[in-house]
Structures are given as C-alpha cells and as structure tokens.
N, C-alpha and C positions, 0 to 999 in steps of 0.2 A: 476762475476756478471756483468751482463750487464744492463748499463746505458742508460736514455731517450735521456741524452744530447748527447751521445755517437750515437745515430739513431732516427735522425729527421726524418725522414720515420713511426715511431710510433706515432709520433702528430697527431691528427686529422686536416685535412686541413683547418680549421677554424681558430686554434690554431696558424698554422701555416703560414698564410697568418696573421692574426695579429702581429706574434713576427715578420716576416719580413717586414710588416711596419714599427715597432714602429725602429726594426736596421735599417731601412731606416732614418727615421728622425732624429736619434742620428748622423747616417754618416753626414747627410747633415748639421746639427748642428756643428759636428766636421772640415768640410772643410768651414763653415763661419767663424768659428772662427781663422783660418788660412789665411784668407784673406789677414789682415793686415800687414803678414810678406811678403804673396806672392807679394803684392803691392811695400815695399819696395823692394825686392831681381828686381823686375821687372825695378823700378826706378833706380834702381844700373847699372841694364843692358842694360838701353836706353829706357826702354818703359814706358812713359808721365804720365799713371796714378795717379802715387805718387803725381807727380809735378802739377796737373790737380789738384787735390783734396786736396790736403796740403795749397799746395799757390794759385793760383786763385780761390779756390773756398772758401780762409779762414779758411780751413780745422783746420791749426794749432793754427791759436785762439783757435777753439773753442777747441782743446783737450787742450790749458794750463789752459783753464777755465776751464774744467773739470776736471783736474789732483788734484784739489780741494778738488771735491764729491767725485773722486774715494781714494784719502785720505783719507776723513772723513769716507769712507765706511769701509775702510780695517782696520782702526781707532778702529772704532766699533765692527765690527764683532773681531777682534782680542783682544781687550778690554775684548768684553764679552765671548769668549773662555779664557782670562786668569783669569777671576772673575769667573767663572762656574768651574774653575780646581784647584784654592785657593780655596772654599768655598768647595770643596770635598775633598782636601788634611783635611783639616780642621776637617771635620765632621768623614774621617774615617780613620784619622791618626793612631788613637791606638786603632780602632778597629780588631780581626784576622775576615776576612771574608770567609776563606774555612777553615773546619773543616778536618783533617786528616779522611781518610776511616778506618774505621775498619780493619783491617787482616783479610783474607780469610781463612781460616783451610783447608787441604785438606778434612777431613773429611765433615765439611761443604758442598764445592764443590761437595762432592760422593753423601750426603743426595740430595742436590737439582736437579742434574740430574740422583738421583734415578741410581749408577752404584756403583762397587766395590771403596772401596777407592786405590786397588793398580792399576787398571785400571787410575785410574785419577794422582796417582803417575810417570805413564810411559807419561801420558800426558802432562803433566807438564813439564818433562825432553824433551820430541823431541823439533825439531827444525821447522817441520811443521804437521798438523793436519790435515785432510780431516774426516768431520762430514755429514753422512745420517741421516734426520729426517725424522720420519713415519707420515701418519695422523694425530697422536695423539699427537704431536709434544715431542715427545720421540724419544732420538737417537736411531738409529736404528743397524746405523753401522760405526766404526773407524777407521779409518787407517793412521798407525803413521810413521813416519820418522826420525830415530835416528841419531845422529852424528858417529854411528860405522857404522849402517848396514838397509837396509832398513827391517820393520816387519811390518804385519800388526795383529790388535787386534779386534777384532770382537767381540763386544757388541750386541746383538740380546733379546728385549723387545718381547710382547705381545702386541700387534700384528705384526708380523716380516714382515712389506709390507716397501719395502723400492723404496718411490716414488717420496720422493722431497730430492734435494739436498740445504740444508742450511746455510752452513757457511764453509769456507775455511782460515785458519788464518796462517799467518807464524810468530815464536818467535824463540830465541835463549836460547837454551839450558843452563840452570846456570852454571855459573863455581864455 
C-alpha cells in the first residue's frame, strides 16, 4: 500500500506550498528557541553576546524577576495536570472501560466473507495471505503461504473480474 506521506508528489501544489510554510515557521520557531543556549556556548567561547545582554543590558534582572512567573506558570499548569488526573483516577477507578470482543468462529468468518469454512480454516493456519477483491467487493482470489510449503487456493465468486488488489496481511501460524 502506498502512502500520501510516503509521495509528496501526489499533494496538489496548494497543499503543498502550505504544509511547507507552515514546516517553515515551526523550523524557524524551533531554532529561536535555541537561541538562548546558542548565546551561552558563544559566551563560553569568547563571543560578547551573552555578556552584551545578561549584564549590561540588565538582562539578568530581569530573567531572576521572571523566574517568579515562570514558577508560578509551571505551578499551574502542573497543578492542574495533577487535579485533571486525580479527579479521573477517581471517577474511573472501578470502572472496566473496554469490554472483551466476542470470539470469532471460524464458521462465522466463512458466513461473512460468503467462502467455505475449510477455505478459511487453511487461512487462519498460513503465515501470510494475499487477498483479490472484485467490484463487488467479494474476494475473488487467495493465495496462501504455509510454514511447510508454498500453495495457493483459489476462491472464484460471481462475477470472477479480478481487478483490485485489497489487503495483504502477514500473521503467524498457531502453534
């Protein structure tokens, strides 16, 4: 199966002059916020900046005055992430919230895609599947691959066009 994100060549160039704005302004978002470190490693290494903007210009007041807000922010926000995650421990403590699936029968399996049930038997057992659907989104044609020997089983419906390829799954054989 092949993917959109896998070929940006299938965007329509609208699409795609948008999404690479918008990864534009995220980059550019991403290397301001790395300023701060760049500044220091620069002052480490002799270049003024740091020293320019920390101390003469007052710099470092104002980050101990701030280091305050930015408390009080992470204060909060974290407060109400651990009030939001008590008050749901709380409400769905001893509730079960996914219900176990019913079991599948193989017979079941055989009624819904309309084929033999030993046909769906040998299916079950491979270790990978290759499925043909027709128009009618009825399989059309099978072909199985066992852990002894490769075979292929061929299921042929009414009307026997076999034009779309829809689903390829790999699973492991029960032991």
């Amino acid at each position: 199966m092949k993917l959109i994100i896998e070929h940006p060549e299938w965007q329509a160039p609208k699409q795609r002059i948008l999404l690479g704005f918008i990864t534009l302004i995220f980059w550019m978002a991403w290397f301001y916020l790395w300023l701060p470190f760049v500044s220091v490693l620069a002052w480490i290494f002799g270049i003024k900046t740091f020293q320019y903007h920390m101390l003469e210009l007052a710099g470092l007041t104002a980050l101990i005055e701030l280091l305050g807000w930015y408390a009080l922010v992470i204060f909060v926000l974290g407060g109400s992430l651990i009030a939001w995650a008590t008050y749901n421990i709380q409400r769905f403590n001893q509730v079960a919230r996914r219900s176990p699936r019913p079991e599948v029968s193989i017979e079941m399996q055989a009624r819904y895609f309309k084929v033999d049930v030993n046909d769906v038997e040998v299916w079950r057992k491979s270790q990978r599947i290759f499925i043909e659907y027709n128009d009618h989104s009825q399989i059309s044609k099978v072909r199985v691959w066992s852990t002894q020997q490769q075979m292929e089983t061929d299921v042929l419906l009414s009307p026997p066009e076999i034009n779309q390829t829809a689903y390829v799954a790999s699973a492991h054989a029960p032991s």
